[in-house]
C-alpha positions in Angstrom: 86.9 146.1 120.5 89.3 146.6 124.0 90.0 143.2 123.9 90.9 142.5 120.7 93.3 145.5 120.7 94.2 143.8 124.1 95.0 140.3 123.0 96.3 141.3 119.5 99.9 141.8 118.8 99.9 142.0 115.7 100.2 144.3 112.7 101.4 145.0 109.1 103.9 141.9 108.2 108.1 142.2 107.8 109.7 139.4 106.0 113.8 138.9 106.9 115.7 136.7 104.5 118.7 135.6 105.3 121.9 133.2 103.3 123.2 130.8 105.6 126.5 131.9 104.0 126.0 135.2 105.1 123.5 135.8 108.2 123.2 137.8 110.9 121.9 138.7 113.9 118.3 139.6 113.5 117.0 142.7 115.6 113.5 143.2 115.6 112.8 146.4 117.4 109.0 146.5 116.9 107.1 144.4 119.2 103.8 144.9 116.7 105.3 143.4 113.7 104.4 139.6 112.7 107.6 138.6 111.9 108.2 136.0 108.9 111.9 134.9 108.9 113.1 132.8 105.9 116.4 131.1 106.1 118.1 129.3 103.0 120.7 126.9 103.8 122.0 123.9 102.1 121.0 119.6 102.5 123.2 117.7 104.1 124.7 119.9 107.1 125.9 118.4 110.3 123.9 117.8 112.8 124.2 120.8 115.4 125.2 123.2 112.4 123.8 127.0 112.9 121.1 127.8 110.8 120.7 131.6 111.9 120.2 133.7 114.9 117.2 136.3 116.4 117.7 138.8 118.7 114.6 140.5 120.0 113.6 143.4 121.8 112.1 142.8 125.5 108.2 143.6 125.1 107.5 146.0 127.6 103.7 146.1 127.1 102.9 142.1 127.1 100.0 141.4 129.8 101.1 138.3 130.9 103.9 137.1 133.2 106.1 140.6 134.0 108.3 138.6 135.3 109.8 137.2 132.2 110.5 141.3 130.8 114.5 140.5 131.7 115.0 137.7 128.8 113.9 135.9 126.1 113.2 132.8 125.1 112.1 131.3 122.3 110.3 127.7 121.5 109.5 125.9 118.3 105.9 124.4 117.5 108.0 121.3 115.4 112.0 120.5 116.5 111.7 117.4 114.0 114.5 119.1 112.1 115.7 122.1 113.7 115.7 123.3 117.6 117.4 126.5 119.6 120.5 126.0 120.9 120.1 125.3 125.2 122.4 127.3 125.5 123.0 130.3 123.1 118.9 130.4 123.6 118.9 132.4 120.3 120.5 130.4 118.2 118.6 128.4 115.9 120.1 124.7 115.0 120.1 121.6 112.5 119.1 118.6 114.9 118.3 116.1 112.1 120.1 114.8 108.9 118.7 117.4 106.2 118.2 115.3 102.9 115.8 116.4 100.8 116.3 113.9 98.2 114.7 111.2 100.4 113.3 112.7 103.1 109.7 114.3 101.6 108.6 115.4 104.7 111.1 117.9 105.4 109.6 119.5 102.1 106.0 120.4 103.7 105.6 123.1 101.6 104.2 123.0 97.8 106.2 123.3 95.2 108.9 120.3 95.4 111.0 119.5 93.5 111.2 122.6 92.7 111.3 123.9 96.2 111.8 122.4 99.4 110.6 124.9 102.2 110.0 123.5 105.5 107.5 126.2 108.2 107.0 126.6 112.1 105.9 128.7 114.6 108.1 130.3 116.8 106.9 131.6 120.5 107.9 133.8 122.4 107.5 134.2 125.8 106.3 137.2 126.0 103.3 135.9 123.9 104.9 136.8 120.5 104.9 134.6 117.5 107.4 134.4 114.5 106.9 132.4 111.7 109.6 130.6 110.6 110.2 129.5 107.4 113.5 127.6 106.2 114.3 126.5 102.4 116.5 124.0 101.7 118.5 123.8 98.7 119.8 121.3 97.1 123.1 120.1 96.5 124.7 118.0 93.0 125.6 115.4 95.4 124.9 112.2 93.7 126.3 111.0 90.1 123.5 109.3 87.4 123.8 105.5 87.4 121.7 102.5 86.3 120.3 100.3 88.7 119.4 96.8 89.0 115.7 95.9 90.7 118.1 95.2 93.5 119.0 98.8 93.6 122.6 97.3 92.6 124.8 99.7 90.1 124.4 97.6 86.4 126.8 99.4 84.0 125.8 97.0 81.3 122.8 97.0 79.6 120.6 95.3 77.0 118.0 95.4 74.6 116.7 93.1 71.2 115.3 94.7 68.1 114.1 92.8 65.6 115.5 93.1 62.3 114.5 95.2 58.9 112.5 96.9 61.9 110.9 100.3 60.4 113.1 103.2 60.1 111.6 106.0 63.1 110.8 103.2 65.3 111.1 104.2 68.9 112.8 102.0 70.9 112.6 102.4 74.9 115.8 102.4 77.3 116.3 101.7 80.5 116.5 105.2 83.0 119.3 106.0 85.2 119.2 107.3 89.0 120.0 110.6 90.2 118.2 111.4 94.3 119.1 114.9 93.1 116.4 117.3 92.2 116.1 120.1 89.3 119.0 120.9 87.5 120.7 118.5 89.5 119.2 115.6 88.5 119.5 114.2 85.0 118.8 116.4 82.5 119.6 114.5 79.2 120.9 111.2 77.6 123.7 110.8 74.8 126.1 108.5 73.3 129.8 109.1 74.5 132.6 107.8 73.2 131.9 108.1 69.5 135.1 107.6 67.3 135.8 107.6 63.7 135.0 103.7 64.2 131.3 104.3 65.1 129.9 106.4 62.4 128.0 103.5 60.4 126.6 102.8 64.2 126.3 106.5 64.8 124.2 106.6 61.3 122.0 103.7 62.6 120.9 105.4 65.9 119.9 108.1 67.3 119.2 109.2 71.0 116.1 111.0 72.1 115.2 113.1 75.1 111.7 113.0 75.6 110.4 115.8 78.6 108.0 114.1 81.3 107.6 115.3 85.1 109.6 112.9 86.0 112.5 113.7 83.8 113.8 113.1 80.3 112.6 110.1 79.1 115.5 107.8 77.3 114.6 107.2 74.1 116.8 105.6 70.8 115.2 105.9 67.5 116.1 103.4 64.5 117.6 105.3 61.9 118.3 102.5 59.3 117.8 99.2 58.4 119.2 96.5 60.5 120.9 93.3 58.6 121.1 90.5 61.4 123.0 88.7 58.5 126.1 91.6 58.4 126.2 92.5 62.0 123.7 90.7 65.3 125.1 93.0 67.9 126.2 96.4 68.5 128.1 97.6 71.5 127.8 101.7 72.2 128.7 103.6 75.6 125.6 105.8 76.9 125.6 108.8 79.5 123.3 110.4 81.9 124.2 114.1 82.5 123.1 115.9 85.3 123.0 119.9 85.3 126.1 120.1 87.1 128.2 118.1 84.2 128.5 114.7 86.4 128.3 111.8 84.2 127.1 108.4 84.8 128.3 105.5 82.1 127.0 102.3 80.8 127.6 99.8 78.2 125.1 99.7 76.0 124.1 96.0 73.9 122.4 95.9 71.1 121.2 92.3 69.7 119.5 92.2 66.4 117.2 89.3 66.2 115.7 87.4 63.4 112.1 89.1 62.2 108.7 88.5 63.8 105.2 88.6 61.9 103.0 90.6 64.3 103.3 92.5 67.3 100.7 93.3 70.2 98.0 95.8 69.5 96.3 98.2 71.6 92.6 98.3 71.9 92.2 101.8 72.8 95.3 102.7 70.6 94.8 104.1 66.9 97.4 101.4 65.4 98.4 103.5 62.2 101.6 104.3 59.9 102.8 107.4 58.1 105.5 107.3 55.0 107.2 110.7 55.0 110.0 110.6 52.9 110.6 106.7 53.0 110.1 107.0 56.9 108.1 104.8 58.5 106.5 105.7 61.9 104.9 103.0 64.2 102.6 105.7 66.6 102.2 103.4 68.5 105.4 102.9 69.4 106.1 106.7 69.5 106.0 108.9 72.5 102.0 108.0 72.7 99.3 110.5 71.3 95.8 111.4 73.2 94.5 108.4 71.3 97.1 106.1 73.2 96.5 107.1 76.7 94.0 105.8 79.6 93.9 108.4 82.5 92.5 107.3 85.6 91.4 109.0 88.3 91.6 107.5 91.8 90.9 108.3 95.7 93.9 108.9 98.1 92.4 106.5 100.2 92.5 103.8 97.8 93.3 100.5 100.1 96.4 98.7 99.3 96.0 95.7 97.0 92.9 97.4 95.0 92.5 97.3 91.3 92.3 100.2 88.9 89.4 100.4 87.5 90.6 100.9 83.7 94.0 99.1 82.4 95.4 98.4 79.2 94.4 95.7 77.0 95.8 94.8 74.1 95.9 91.9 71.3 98.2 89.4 68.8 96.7 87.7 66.4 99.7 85.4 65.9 99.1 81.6 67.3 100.8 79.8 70.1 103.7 81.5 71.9 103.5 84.6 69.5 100.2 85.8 70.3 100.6 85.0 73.9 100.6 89.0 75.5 102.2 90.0 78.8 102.7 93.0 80.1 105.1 95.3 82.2 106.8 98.3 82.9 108.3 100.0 80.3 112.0 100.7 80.8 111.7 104.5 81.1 108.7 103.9 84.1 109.8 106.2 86.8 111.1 104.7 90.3 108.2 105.8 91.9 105.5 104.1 89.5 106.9 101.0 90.3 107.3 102.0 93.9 103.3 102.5 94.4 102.1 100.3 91.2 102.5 96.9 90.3 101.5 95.3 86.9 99.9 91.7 86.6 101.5 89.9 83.7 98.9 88.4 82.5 96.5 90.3 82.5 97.8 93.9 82.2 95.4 94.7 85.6 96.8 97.8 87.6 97.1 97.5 91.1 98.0 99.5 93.7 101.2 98.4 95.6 101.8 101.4 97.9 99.5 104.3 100.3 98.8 106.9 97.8 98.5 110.0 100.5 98.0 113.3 98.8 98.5 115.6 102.0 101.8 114.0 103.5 103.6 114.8 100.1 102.4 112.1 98.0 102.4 112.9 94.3 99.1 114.0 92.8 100.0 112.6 89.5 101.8 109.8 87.9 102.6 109.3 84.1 104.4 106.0 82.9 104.8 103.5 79.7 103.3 99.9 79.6 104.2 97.6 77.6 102.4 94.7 76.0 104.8 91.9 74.4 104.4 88.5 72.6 106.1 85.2 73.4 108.4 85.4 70.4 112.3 85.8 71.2 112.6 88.4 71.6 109.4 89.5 71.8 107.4 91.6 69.6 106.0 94.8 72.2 103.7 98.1 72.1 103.8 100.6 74.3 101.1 102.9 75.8 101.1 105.6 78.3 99.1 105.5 81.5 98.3 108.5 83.4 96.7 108.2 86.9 95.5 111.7 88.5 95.1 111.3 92.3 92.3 113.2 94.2 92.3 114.6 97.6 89.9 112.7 99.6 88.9 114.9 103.6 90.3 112.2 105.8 92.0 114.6 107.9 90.7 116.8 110.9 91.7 119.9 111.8 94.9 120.0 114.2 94.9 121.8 117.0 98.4 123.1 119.1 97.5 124.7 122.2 100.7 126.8 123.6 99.8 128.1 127.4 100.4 131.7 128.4 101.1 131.3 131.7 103.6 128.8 132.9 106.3 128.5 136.0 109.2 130.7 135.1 111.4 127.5 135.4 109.7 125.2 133.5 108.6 128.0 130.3 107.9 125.5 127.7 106.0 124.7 124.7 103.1 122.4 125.3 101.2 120.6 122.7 98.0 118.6 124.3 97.1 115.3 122.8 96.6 113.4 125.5 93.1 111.8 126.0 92.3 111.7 122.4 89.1 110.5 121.8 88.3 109.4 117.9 84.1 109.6 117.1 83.3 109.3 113.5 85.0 112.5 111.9 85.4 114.2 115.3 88.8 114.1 117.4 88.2 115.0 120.9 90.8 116.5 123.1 91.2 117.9 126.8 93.6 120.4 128.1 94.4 122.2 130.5 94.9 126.1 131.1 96.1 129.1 133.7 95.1 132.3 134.5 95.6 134.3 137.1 92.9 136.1 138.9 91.9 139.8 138.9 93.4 140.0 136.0 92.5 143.0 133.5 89.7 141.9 130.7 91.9 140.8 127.2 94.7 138.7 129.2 96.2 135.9 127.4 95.5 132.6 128.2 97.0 130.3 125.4 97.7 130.9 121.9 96.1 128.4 119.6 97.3 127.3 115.7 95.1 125.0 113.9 96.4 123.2 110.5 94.3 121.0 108.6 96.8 118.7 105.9 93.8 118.7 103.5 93.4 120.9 100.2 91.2 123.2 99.0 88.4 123.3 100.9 89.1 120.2 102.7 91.6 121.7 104.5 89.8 125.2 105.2 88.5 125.2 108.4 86.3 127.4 111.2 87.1 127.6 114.5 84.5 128.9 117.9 84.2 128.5 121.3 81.1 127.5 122.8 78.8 130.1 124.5 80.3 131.7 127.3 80.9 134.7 129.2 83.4 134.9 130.3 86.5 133.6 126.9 86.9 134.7 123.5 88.7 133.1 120.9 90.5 136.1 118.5 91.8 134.9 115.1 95.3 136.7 114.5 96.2 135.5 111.3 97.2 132.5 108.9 101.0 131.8 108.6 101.2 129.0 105.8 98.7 126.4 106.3 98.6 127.2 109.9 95.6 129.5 111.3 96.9 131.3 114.8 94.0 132.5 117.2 95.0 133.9 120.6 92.2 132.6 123.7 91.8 135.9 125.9 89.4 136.5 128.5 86.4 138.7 128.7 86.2 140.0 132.0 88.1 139.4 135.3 87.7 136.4 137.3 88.2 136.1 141.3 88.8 132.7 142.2 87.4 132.4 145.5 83.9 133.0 143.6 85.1 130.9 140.4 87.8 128.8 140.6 88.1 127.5 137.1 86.3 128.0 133.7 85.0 125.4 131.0 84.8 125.8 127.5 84.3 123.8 124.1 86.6 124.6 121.2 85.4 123.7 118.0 87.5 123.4 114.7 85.6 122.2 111.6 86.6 121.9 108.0 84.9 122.8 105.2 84.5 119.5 103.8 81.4 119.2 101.3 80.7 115.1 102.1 82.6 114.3 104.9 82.8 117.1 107.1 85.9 116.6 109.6 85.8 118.3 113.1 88.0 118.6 116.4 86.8 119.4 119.8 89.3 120.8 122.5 87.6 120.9 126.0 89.4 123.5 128.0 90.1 123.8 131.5 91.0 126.7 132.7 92.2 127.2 136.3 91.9 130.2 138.4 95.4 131.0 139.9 95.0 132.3 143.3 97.1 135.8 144.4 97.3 137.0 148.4 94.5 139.5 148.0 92.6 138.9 151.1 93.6 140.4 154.5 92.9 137.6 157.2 90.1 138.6 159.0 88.3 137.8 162.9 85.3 135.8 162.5 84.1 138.0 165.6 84.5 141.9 166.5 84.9 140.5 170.5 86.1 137.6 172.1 86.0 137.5 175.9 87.6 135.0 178.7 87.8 134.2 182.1 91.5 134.0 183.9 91.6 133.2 187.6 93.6 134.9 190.0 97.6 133.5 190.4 97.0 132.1 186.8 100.6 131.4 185.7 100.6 132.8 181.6 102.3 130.3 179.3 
């Protein structure tokens, strides 16, 4: 128990949280509190922009290094995105573009879209740890606007619908862009520009805004009968509104072609109709029903180029041309469907186009429209909705960061050891090397360790030990995030001229059921010698001979 009130620093938990519009100074005046500072500044800032600042109180009662009890300094596990100033050592700084409509790793936490939070861990010199936590909020900084393949802006667009189709019938339309997330991203779809000249068009159709993760699905039902005989083509203007007002604007065509017999059908789809009221309902041409869908579940670590192992089929019974089915995207499929999915025409086949990686901010779930069409002009289509669910596979190992205690007061920096990585099947093996200076008191601390594991559930749980020995012990402080924070410490002291350095084996191992996934640190920890040996004679008595007239040197 003396050593781990030795090695320990910490107690109950404060949390500080602070608007970049408005921060402080941060004082922290207890040297036993975990600290967990929160800052919530905007995307977008300049590089070299101040995110915040921390002041804290010299630690007069830290074991290790006195001589750093005049100042502090502070050093951060990740500077990816943010770093202290080198010169106001306090000062915490943006040191990377901060977009988090692109850049998913910057959102590490769960909960994006949502919420883009981004963690470290802060040391101290005096063997203290913060953890840092920073969200970043999101600005209305793009407008909606419809995209060619060629990620070109296409402000005209164009669809066919068959004539005398049935009144109800859904028709799909192509989705606009917005990087933005939440309420400012795209939040709805509408006609604008409707004059006293559009009401017969107005009466003929209607917009929908069907909800999906992804964002509002845009939708246009048929709300009469179309005559390609009074009027082929129909010319509307259509929005995309984000929550902050910003409109995007395209021209909308509508050709009305001559009738077709039959259209594609489904083979897992319940093909059925419903007259309410003299309207007529194609379901499968609705927003799709739980008798519509295939869900699929799928590995991570599903290679690039693999097939899915269900897909839509579906059938014409029309000869020739019109009962010849492809298949694609529907218009509403989100970007990112058709960023990690591609579709083969002919044979509806799923296949995976992209790495599909759960832990690095991959999404865990994608929902889209297919669409099966006939060779008539235009073609005859059905739709169906595909859900794929992606599973966490362990195909990570625990991470480890090793921070020494004990460095040269001029070169006080954060080390992290990878060097001399070894990979055996499911085990990483790593050597570093520590300090410790000798005669010192049992419970001083060596290095402070964090261990992350990018895995869920119990994938990414994890134990840590040190093999057996005398003379180390591995504390566990706490867990700050995804990030576990043990402190090394030794047991007893050590005099170098009898041991001049100590061994040991760190072991961190998940809790994978199948596939257990391990890292071992070897350690190295050198003795640091101090003056506390008087020289001594080898003899109590020397004697010698000097001859008379001998001149002395």
């Amino acid at each position: 128990m003396l050593v781990g009130k030795l090695c320990s620093i910490w107690g109950y938990q404060a949390i500080l949280y602070i608007l970049l519009c408005n921060y402080e100074l941060i004082y922290i005046t207890s040297v036993n509190n975990p600290i967990v500072i929160t800052f919530v500044i905007e995307e977008n800032l300049p590089i070299g922009s101040e995110v915040g600042r921390i002041n804290l109180e010299p630690n007069h009662h830290h074991h290790h290094n006195n001589k750093t009890n005049d100042y502090i300094t502070f050093t951060l596990q990740d500077t990816t995105y943010f770093n202290f100033d080198k010169i106001i050592f306090n000062k915490l700084i943006v040191c990377k573009l901060l977009d988090r409509d692109i850049d998913r790793k910057l959102c590490s936490e769960s909960g994006w879209p949502e919420i883009c939070a981004w963690s470290s861990v802060i040391f101290v010199n005096d063997g203290r740890l913060l953890s840092l936590r920073i969200v970043i909020r999101d600005i209305n900084d793009n407008i909606p606007k419809w995209l060619t393949k060629n990620n070109i802006e296409q402000p005209l667009l164009e669809i066919w619908i068959i004539e005398n189709s049935l009144i109800g019938t859904i028709i799909d339309l192509p989705l606009a862009y917005d990087p933005d997330i939440g309420e400012n991203s795209i939040i709805k779809y509408e006609l604008a520009n409707l004059d006293h000249h559009h009401n017969n068009t107005l009466s003929l159709f209607k917009i929908v805004n069907s909800p999906s993760p992804n964002g509002p699905i845009f939708q246009m039902i048929i709300n009469g009968i179309l005559d390609r005989e009074l009027l082929s083509i129909y010319e509307l203007t259509v929005a995309a509104v984000d929550g902050g007002g910003n409109r995007g604007y395209a021209k909308l065509i509508i050709h009305v072609a001559d009738e077709n017999d039959n259209s594609p059908i489904f083979q897992h789809c319940h093909h059925k109709t419903n007259n309410n009221n003299n309207s007529y309902i194609n379901k499968t041409e609705l927003i799709i029903g739980q008798s519509c869908e295939i869900i699929v579940n799928i590995d991570e670590d599903i290679p690039v180029g693999s097939t899915l192992p269900i897909h839509p089929i579906a059938n014409d019974i029309d000869e020739g041309e019109f009962g010849h089915v492809t298949y694609r995207f529907a218009l509403s499929a989100p970007d990112v469907a058709r960023r990690d999915f591609k579709i083969d025409r002919e044979t509806g086949t799923i296949l995976v186009r992209s790495p599909l990686d759960y832990d690095t901010g991959g999404l865990t779930q994608y929902l889209f429209n297919i669409i099966a069409e006939d060779g008539g002009l235009p073609p005859l289509t059905a739709t169906t909705r595909i859900i794929i669910n992606i599973q966490d596979k362990n195909d990570n190992s625990p991470q480890i960061t090793i921070t020494p205690a004990f460095l040269q007061e001029d070169n006080y920096k954060s080390l992290i050891y990878k060097q001399n990585r070894t990979k055996l099947t499911n085990i990483d093996m790593m050597k570093s090397t520590l300090y410790l200076i000798e005669n010192k008191s049992p419970g001083a601390l060596i290095a402070t360790i964090t261990v992350s594991d990018q895995d869920s559930n119990e994938n990414g749980q994890f134990t840590c030990q040190l093999d057996h020995t005398d003379e180390l012990n591995l504390i566990y402080l706490r867990n700050l995030g995804k990030i576990s924070v043990y402190q090394l410490c030794s047991l007893r002291s050590i005099d170098r001229e009898i041991q001049p350095e100590l061994r040991v084996t760190l072991k961190c191992e998940d809790n994978g059921i199948n596939n257990k996934q391990k890292t071992i640190e070897l350690l190295t920890i050198h003795i640091l010698d101090i003056n506390d040996n008087s020289p001594m004679y080898t003899n109590k008595r020397y004697s010698f001979q000097v001859s008379n007239n001998h001149r002395m040197m």
